[in-house]
N, C-alpha and C positions, 0 to 999 in steps of 0.2 A: 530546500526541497530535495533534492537530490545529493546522495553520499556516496563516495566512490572510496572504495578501499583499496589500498593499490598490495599485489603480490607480497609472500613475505621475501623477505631480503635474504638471500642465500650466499654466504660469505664466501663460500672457495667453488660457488656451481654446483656443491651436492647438499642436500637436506640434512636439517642435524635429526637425529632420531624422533623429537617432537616435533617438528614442524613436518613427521613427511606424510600428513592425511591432509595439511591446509592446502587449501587449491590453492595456482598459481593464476587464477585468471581476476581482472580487476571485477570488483560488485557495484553495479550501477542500478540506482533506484528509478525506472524509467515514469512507473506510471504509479501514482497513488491517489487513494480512498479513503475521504477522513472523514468518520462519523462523530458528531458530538451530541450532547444533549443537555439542556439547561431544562430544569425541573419535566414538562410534560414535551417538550417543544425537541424535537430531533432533527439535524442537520446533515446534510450530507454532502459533502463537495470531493471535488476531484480536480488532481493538477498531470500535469505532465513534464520531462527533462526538456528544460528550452531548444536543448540540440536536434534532439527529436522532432520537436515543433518544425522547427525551422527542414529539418528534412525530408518533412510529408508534402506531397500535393495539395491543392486545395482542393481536391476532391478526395484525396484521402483523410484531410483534416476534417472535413465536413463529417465524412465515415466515423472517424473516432471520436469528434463531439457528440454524434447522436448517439455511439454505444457506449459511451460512457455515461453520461447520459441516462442509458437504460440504466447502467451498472447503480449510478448512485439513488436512483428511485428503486429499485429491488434493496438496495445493502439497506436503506434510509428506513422502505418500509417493513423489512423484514427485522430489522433491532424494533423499530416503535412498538411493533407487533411484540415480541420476546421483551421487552419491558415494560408493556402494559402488562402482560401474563405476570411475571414476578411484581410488578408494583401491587397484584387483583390479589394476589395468594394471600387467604390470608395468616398470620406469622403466631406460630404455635409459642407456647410456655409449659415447660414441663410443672 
């Protein structure tokens, strides 16, 4: 679930000419939204970084189950929505 890219490596402390637009800060995947769909039937889940987890309140955890929550009924219903419309169109032949 989570992927963390760590800084590029800089040999002598200074950037070499192509590395000097990569950030140096690490990328951590903290929350994600995974929509799937298997013929008509649309899915929508959400996970979060264990560490995270473990650093909320239980009443901030409460907070972020219920918006996320929101998040994956708006993401879940709005693709069903935008693939019922492409699955209804119906498909030209020249």
């Amino acid at each position: 679930m989570a992927r963390a890219t760590p800084p590029p490596d800089h040999n002598n402390g200074s950037p070499s000419a192509d590395q000097s637009d990569t950030p140096t800060a690490w990328e951590v995947e903290l929350l994600r939204v995974l929509v799937s769909r298997t013929g008509t039937q649309v899915d929508a889940q959400w996970a979060i970084h264990p560490k995270l987890k473990q650093d909320l309140l239980p009443g901030e955890w409460s907070e972020v189950t219920d918006l996320m929550s929101k998040v994956t009924d708006i993401v879940g219903s709005r693709f069903s929505e935008v693939l019922s419309k492409a699955e209804s169109s119906p498909s030209g032949h020249a």
